[in-house]
C-alpha positions in Angstrom: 62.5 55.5 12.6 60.0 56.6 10.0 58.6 53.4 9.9 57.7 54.0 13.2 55.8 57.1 12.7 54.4 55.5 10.0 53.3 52.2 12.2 52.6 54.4 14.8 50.0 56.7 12.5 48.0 53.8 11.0 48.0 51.9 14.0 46.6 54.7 16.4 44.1 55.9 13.6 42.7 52.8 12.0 42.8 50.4 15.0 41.3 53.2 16.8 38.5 53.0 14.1 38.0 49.2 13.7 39.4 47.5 16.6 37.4 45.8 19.9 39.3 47.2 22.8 38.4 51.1 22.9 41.4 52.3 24.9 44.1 50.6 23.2 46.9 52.6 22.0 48.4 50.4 19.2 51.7 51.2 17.4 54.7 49.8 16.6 55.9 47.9 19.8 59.4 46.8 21.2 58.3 43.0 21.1 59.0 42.6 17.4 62.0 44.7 17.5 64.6 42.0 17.5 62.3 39.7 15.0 61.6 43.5 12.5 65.9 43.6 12.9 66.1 39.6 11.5 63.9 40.3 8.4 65.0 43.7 7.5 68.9 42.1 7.4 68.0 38.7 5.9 65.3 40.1 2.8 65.3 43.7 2.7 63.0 46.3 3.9 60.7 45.7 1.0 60.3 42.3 1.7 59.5 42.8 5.2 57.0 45.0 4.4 55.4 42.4 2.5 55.8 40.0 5.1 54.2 42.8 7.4 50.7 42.9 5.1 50.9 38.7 4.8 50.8 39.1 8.6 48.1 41.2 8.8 46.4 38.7 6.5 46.7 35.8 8.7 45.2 38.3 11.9 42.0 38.8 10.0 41.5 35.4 8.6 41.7 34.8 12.5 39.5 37.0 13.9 36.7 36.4 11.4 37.2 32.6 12.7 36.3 33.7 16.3 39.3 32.1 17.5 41.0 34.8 19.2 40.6 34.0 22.4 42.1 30.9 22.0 45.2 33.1 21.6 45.1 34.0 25.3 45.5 29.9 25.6 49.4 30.4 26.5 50.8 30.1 29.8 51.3 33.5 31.3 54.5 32.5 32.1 55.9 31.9 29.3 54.5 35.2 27.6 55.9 36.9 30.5 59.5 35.3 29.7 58.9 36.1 25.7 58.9 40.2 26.9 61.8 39.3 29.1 63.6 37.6 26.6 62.8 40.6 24.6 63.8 43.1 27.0 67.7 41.0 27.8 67.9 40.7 23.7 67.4 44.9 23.1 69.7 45.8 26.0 72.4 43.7 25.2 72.1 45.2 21.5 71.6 48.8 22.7 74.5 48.7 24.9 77.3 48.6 22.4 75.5 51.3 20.6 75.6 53.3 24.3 79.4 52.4 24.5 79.9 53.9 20.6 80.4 50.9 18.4 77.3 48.9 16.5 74.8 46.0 18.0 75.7 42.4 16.5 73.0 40.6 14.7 73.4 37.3 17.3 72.8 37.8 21.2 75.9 35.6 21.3 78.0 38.1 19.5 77.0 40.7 21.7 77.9 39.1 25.0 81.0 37.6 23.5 82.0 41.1 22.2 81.2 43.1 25.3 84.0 43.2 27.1 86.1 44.4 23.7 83.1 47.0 23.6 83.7 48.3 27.1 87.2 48.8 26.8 87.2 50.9 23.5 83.9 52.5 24.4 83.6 56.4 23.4 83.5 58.4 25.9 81.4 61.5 24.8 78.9 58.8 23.7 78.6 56.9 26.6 78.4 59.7 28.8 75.1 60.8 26.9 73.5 57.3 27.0 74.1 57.3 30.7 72.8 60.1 31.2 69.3 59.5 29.5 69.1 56.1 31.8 69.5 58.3 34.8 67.2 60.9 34.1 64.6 58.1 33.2 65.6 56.4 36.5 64.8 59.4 38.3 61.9 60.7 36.7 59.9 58.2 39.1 60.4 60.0 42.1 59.7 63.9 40.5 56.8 65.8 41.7 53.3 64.6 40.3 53.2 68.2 38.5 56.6 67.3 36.5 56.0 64.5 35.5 52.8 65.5 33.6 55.1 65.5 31.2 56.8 62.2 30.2 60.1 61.3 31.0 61.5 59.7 27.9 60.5 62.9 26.6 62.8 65.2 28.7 65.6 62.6 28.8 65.9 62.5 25.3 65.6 65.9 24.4 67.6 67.3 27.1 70.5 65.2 26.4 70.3 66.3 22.5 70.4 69.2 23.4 73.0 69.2 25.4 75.0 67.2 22.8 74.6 70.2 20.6 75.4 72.7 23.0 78.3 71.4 24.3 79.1 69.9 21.3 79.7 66.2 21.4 81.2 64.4 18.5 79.2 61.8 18.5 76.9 59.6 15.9 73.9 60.4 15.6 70.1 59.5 14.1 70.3 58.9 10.3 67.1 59.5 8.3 66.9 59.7 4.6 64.6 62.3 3.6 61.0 63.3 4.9 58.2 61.5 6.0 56.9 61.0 2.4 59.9 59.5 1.1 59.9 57.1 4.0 56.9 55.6 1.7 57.6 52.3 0.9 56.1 49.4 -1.5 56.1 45.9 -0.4 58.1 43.4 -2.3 57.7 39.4 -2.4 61.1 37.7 -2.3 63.0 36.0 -4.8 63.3 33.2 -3.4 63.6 31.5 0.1 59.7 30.7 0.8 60.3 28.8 4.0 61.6 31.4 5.8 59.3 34.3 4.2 56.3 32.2 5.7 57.9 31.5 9.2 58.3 35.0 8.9 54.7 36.0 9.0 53.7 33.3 11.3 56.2 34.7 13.5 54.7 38.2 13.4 51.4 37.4 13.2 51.4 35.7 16.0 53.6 37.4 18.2 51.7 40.5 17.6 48.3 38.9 18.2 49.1 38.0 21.4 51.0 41.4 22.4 47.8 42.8 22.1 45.3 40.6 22.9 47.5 40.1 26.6 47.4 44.2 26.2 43.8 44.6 25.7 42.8 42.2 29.2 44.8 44.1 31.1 43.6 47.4 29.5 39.9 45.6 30.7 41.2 44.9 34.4 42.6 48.5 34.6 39.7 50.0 34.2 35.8 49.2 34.4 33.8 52.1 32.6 34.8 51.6 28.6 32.9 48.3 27.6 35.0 45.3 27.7 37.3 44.0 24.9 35.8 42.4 21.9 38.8 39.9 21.0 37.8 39.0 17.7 37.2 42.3 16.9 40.5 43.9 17.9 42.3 40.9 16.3 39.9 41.9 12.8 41.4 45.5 13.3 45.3 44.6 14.4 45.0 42.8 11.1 43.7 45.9 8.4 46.5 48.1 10.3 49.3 45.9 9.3 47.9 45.5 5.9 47.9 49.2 5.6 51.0 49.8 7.4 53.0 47.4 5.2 51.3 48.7 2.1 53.0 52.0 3.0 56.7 50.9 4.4 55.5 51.2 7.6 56.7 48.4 10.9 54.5 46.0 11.9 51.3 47.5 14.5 50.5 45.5 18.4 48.5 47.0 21.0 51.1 48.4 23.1 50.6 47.8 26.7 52.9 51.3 27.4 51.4 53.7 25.6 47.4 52.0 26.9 48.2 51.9 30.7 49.0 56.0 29.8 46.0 56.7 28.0 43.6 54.8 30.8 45.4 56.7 33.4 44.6 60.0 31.9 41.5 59.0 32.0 40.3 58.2 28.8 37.1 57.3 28.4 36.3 56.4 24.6 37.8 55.1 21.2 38.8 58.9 20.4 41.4 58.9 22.7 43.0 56.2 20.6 42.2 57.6 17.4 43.9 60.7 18.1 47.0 59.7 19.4 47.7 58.3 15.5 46.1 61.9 14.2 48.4 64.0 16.7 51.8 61.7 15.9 50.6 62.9 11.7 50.0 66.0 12.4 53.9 67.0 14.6 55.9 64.2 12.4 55.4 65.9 9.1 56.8 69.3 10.0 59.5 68.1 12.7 60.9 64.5 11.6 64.3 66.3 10.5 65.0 66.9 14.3 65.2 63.7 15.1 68.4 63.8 13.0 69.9 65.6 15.9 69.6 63.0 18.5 72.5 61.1 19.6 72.4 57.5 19.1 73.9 56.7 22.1 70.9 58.7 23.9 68.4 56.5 22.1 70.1 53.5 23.0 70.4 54.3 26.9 66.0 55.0 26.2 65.5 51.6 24.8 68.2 50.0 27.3 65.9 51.2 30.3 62.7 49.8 28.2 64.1 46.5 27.3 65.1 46.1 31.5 61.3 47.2 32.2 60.2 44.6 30.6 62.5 41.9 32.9 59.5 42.6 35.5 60.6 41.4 39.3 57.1 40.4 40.3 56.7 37.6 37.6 60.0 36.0 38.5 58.8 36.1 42.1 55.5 34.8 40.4 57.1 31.6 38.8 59.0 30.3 41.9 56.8 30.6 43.7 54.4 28.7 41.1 57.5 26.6 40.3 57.4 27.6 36.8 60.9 29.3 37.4 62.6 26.5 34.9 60.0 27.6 32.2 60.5 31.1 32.5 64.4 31.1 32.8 64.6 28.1 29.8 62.3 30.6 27.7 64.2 33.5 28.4 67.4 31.9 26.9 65.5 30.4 23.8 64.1 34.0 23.0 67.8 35.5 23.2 70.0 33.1 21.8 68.1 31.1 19.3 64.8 33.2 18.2 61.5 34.6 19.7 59.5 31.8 17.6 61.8 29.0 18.6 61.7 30.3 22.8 58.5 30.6 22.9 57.7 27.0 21.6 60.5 25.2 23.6 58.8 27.3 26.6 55.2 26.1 25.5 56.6 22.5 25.2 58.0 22.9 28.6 55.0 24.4 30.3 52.8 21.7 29.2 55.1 18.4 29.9 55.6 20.1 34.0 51.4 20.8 33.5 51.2 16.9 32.4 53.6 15.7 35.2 51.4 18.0 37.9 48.0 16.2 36.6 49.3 12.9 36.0 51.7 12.6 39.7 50.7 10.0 41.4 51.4 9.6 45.7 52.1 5.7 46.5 53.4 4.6 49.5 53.7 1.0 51.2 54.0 1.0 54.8 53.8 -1.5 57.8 51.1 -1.3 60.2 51.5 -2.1 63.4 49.8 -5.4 63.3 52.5 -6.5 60.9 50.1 -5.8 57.7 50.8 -3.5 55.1 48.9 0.0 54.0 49.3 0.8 50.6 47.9 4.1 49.9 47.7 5.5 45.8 46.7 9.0 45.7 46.1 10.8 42.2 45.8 10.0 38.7 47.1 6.2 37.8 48.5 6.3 34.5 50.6 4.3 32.2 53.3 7.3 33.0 53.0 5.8 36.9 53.8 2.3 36.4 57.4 2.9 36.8 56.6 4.4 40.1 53.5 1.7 41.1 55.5 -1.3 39.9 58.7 0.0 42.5 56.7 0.6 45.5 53.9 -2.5 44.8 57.6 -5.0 44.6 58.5 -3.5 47.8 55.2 -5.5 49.6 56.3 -8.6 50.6 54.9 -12.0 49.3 52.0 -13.5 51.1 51.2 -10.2 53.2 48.2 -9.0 54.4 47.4 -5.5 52.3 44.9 -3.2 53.1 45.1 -0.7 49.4 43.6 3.5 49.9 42.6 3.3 46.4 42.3 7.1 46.6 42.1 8.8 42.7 40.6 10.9 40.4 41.5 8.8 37.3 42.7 5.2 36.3 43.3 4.0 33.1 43.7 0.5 32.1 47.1 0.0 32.4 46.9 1.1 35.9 44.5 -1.2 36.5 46.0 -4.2 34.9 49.4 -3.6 37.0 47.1 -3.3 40.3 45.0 -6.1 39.8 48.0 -8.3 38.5 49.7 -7.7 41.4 46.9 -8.6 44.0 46.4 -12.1 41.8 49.8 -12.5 43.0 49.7 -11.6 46.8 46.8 -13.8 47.3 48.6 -16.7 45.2 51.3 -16.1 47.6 49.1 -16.8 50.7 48.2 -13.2 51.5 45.4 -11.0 51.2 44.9 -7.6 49.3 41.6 -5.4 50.6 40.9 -2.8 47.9 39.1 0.7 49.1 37.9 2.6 46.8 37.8 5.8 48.4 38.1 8.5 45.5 36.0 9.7 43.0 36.6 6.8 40.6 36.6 2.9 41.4 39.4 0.7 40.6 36.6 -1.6 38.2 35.6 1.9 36.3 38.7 1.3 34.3 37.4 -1.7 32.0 33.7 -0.6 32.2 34.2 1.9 29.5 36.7 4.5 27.9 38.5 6.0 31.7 37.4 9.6 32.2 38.1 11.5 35.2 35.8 11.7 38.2 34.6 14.3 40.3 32.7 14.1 43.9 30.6 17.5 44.9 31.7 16.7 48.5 35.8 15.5 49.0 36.1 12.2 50.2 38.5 13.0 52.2 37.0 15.2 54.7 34.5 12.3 55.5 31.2 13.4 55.0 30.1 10.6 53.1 28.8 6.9 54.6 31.2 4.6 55.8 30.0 2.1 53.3 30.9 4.2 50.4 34.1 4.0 50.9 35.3 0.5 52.6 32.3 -1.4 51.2 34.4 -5.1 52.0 34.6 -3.6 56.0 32.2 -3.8 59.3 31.7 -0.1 59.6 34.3 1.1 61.8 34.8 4.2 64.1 38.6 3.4 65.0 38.7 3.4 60.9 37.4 6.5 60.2 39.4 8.0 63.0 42.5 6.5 61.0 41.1 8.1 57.7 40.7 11.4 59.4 44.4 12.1 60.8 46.0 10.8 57.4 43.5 12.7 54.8 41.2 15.4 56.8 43.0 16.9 60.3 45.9 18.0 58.1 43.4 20.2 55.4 41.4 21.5 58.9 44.2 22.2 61.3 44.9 25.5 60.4 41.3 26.9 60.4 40.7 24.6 63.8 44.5 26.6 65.8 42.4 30.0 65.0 39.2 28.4 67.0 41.4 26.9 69.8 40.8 29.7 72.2 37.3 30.2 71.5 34.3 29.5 69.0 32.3 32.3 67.1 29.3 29.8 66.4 26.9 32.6 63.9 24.0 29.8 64.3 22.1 27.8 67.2 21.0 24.6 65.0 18.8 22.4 67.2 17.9 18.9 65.7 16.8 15.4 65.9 19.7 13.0 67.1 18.6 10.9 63.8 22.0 9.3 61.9 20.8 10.8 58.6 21.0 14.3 59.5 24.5 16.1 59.2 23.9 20.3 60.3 27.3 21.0 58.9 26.5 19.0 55.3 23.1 20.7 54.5 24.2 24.2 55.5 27.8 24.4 54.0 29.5 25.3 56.8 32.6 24.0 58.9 34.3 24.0 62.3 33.0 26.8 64.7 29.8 27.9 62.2 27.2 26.2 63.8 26.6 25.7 68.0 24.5 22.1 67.4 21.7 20.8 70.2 20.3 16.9 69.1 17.4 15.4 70.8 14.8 12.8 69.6 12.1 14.9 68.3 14.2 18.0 68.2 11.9 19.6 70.8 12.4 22.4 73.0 11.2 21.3 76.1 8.7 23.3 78.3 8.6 23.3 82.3 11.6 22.4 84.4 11.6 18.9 84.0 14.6 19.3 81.6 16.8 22.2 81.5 19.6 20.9 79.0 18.1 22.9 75.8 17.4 26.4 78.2 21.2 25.9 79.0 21.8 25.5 75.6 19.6 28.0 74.3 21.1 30.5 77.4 25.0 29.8 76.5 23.9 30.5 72.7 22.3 34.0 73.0 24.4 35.4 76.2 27.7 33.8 75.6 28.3 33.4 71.8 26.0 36.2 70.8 24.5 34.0 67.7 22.7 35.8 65.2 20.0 32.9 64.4 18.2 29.8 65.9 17.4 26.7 63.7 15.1 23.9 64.1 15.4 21.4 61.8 12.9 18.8 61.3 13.5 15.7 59.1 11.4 12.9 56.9 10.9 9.7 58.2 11.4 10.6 62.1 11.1 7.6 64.2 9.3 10.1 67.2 6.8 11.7 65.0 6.1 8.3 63.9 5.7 7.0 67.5 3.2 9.9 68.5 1.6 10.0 65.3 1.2 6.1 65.8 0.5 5.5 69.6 0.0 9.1 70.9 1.9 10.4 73.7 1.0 8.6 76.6 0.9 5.3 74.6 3.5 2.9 75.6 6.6 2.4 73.3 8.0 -0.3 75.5 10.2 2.2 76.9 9.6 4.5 80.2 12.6 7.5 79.3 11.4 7.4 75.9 7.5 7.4 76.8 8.6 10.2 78.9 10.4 12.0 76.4 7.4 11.9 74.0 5.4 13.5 76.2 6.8 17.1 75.0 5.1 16.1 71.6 1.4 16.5 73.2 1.3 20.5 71.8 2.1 19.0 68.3 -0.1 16.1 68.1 -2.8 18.6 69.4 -2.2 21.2 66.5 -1.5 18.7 63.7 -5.5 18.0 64.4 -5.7 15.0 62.3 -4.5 17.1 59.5 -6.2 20.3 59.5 -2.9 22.5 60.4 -2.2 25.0 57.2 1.5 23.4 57.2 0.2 19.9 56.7 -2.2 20.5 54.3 0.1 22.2 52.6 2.5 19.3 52.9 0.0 17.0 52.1 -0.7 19.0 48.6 3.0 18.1 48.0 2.7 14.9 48.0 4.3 14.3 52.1 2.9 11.5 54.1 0.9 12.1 57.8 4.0 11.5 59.6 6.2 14.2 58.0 3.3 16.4 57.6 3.4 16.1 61.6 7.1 16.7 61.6 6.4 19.8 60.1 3.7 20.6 62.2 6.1 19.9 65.2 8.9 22.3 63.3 6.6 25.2 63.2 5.6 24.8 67.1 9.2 24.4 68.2 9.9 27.8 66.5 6.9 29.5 68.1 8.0 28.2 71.0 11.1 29.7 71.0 9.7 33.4 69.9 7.9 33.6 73.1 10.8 31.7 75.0 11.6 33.8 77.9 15.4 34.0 77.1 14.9 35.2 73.7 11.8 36.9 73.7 13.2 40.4 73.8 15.9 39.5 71.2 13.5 38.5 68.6 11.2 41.2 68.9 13.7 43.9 68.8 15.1 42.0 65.7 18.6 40.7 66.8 17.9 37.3 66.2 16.5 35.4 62.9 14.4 31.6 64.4 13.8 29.7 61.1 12.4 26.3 60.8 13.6 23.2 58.2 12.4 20.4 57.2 15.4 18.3 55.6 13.6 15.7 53.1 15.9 12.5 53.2 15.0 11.1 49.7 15.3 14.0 48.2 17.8 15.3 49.8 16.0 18.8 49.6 15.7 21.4 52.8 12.0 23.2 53.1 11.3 26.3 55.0 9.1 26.6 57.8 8.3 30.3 57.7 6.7 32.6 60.2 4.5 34.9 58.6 2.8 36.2 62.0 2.2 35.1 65.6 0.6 31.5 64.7 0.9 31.8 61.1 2.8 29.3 59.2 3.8 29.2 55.0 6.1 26.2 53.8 8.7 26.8 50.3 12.1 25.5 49.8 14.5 27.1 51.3 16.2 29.1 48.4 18.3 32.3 50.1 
């Protein structure tokens, strides 16, 4: 117990001092309990002290490496079963101790030997651990004011007390002398080197990652004190071990207990930490000798109800629902009945094989189509780990069949490859035919072009807003295909968005456009389902006079209807109308009478584009644009002043409920410009940039 002060001192004070994380309590912690127990009983206190400083060592070589964060590189679930692990190993120790006899060194022992335990258990001593658990049970629900004042605190002393009072004949706290004697040199061993440096390793790096995991969540609690500086607090873990072991005192963690307390009354600097190690020194000198008094069983029912605090609900919930529930449980049983070193790494090992499995899983299926042709669709990453798999399902195609492959992945390798096109070489020596479509991120022929790396596409394939001849190249574009495409890959990823629109859309944007192929509304703005209410035309022009009403309706149904907040007209490079008018002039025959009529609405534009002369195309033309997107432009910014003064939205824009904007979506490029209003017949042109 004196070690603990000691620990509890040094680390308070001189982590406090040196360390990166400013409101980190640190102290001696209940993680290395079990591991501290192990060394003490295999080498001797002296020797664990050294073990302690050779520890701290190793932290500082590690922090002045700048690796530290790469500490944080294990799977939360598994350092989630480590504290659990922890937590199952001290109460199954602490509960013979609550039942009067003496903790076993091997989890084993101790649930072998508990039902011996519970039927010679001592009374007197029992009573008093169970009476500590359920005071610290029900401290939780004690008025705010009360519990100012911590619970372990009252349970403790209240139950020694009354184990004095009464008095109890039980066993109590054994310390040798004062706080001084409890000074201790370090001591190398005589012998056994192997286990001396797994030893250290073990300490080192359980505490480094006790506090490191500490110090983020002392960061996510709270957002005035600067955030943690990892290498830093892993430089000043390091010198408080040193010193701790130089002095006989346990090993030092952040300690994620004693933090959470000092954030949440409200501390605000590195003092707070500092003085928690001066304010332990300066009440452990004069009153150590009381804790002589305190029933052992009462301690153990304390560090019963921390070890079952540390078997947290919410991260088993966590890991099945992530289905990392085999990780945590087969970490959980490492930890307790082999060691904490050995758990952890058969959980690590673990974690990482189901991580492999997850990226490597592969989806093939073989199915018959209707037109008694098979489908074979291969959806993730091909691997030599998914030949078993590919070779099963590819042998289930029959010989001289008709196969239409959904090459659909993110990464093939060259065994993959080799068992793929192997088999085709055989279906079509068999009579049949094997179509390939390449329709993921990476092509089947990527594979012995180079070293296989794993492909990513900005936009998914799968939702189909890429060209038809990206992805069945060897196919007449076809609409009844895409269709196909769409139920397998797309409707299932969009159904649940499109059952909240079924009732009604909540369009935010009118988008008015040219009906050209090259222009997707929903690809250039980001948006999905129900974002956009979309009006195509040749020209995208909003036609004056009565002579055709279908964009008023439009425009009417927008604003008084679905209440949209903006108008957009989008414009476009290489328009086949602005080319027409810029070419033959409205009133010019195209060789078409609805069309010639149609152009007729681009008169106004022709008129303002004056050869050139408009600010927009002169503008455009300094950026390099030819005459006929200049006079798209030119057409963008009249549509929009068209609609200002539109008689349906006139008061709305002027009262400033609705935003009109003006594109210009450059096809090469790919690039969208802005139109921009400055005043009534004022026009600017940027890049749209929000």
């Amino acid at each position: 117990m004196l070690a603990g002060i000691i620990a509890a001192i040094v680390g308070g004070i001189v982590v406090g001092i040196l360390g990166g994380s400013p409101l980190q309590v640190s102290g001696p912690a209940a993680g290395l309990t079990v591991i501290v127990a192990g060394l003490v009983a295999e080498f001797g206190w002296a020797v664990t002290c050294a073990i302690t400083i050779c520890a701290g060592v190793l932290q500082v070589l590690l922090g002045l490496s700048r690796i530290a964060r790469a500490a944080l590189a294990i799977s939360p679930v598994v350092v989630h079963a480590m504290l659990a692990g922890i937590g199952v190993t001290i109460a199954l120790q602490q509960t013979h101790v609550l039942l009067g006899g003496d903790s076993a060194s091997s989890a084993w022992r101790n649930v072998t030997g508990l039902p011996g335990q519970v039927v010679d258990a001592h009374g007197p001593a029992t009573f008093l651990g169970l009476l500590v658990i359920g005071i610290l049970v029900g401290w939780r629900w004690m008025p705010a004011r009360a519990k100012v004042v911590p619970g372990p605190l009252v349970a403790v002393l209240g139950v020694t007390v009354l184990s004095l009072v009464a008095p109890f004949d039980v066993s109590r706290i054994k310390i040798d002398g004062s706080l001084a004697d409890a000074l201790q040199l370090p001591n190398l061993p005589d012998g056994n080197w192997g286990a001396f440096a797994t030893g250290v390793l073990t300490v080192a790096l359980i505490a480094s990652v006790e506090s490191l995991l500490s110090a983020v969540s002392v960061d996510r609690m709270q957002s005035r004190a600067p955030r943690t500086n990892f290498d830093r607090e892993l430089i000043g873990q390091g010198v408080a071990n040193i010193a701790s072991g130089s002095i006989g005192g346990l090993p030092v963690t952040g300690v994620i207990v004693r933090s959470s307390t000092n954030v949440a009354a409200g501390a605000q600097t590195r003092a707070s930490a500092i003085l928690h190690g001066v304010w332990v020194l300066a009440f452990a000198v004069p009153f150590a000798g009381l804790a002589k008094m305190i029933p052992t069983s009462a301690l153990a029912g304390l560090l019963i109800v921390i070890g079952i605090q540390l078997v947290k609900w919410a991260h088993i919930k966590t890991a099945w629902r992530t289905g990392d529930l085999a990780v945590y449980l087969v970490t959980i049983i490492g930890v307790v009945f082999l060691n904490l070193l050995e758990g952890v790494l058969i959980g690590l090992a673990l974690a990482i094989s189901l991580t492999v499995w997850r990226v490597v899983r592969v989806k093939i299926t073989a199915d018959p189509t209707s037109d008694g042709e098979w489908r074979v669709v291969i959806d993730g990453s091909v691997t030599f780990l998914s030949l078993p798999r590919l070779n099963s399902v590819l042998a289930s195609v029959p010989e001289g069949s008709h196969v239409t492959v959904e090459l659909s992945v993110d990464f093939i390798d060259h065994a993959g490859y080799e068992t793929i096109d192997s088999w085709q070489r055989q279906q079509v020596a068999s009579g049949g035919s094997v179509d390939i479509h390449d329709v993921g991120a990476v092509e089947m022929d990527s594979a012995v072009a180079g070293p296989p790396m794993r492909g990513f596409t900005p936009i998914d394939k799968r939702t189909g807003v890429v060209p038809w001849s990206s992805w069945q190249p060897r196919l007449r574009p076809s609409v009844l295909h895409g269709l196909a495409v769409y139920h397998r890959r797309t409707a299932p990823y969009i159904r649940p968005h499109m059952q909240e629109l079924q009732h009604a859309q909540r369009p935010e944007t009118l988008f008015i456009t040219c009906a050209d192929s090259r222009i997707v509304p929903n690809v250039i703005t980001s948006s999905g389902p129900g974002d956009l209410f979309t009006v195509r035309n040749v020209g995208n022009f909003i036609p004056t006079g009565r002579q055709d009403v279908s964009v008023d309706a439009a425009i009417a149904f927008a604003v008084k209807a679905l209440d949209v907040s903006s108008i957009v007209v989008c414009g476009h490079s290489s328009c086949g109308a602005m080319n027409a008018v810029f070419c033959d002039g409205p009133g010019q025959s195209t060789g078409d009478e609805v069309l010639d009529t149609w152009l007729e609405y681009a008169r106004p534009t022709l008129a303002a584009f004056d050869g050139g002369r408009h600010p927009i195309a002169q503008s455009a033309a300094a950026e390099g644009f030819d005459a006929v997107d200049q006079l798209s432009m030119v057409n963008v910014a009249l549509q929009v002043q068209t609609l200002t003064e539109h008689p349906l939205l006139r008061e709305h824009y002027q009262q400033g409920r609705l935003d009109i904007l003006g594109l210009f979506y450059d096809i090469p490029s790919a690039a969208v410009l802005r139109v921009t209003l400055t005043e009534v017949g004022a026009f600017e042109l940027g890049h749209a940039r929000s």
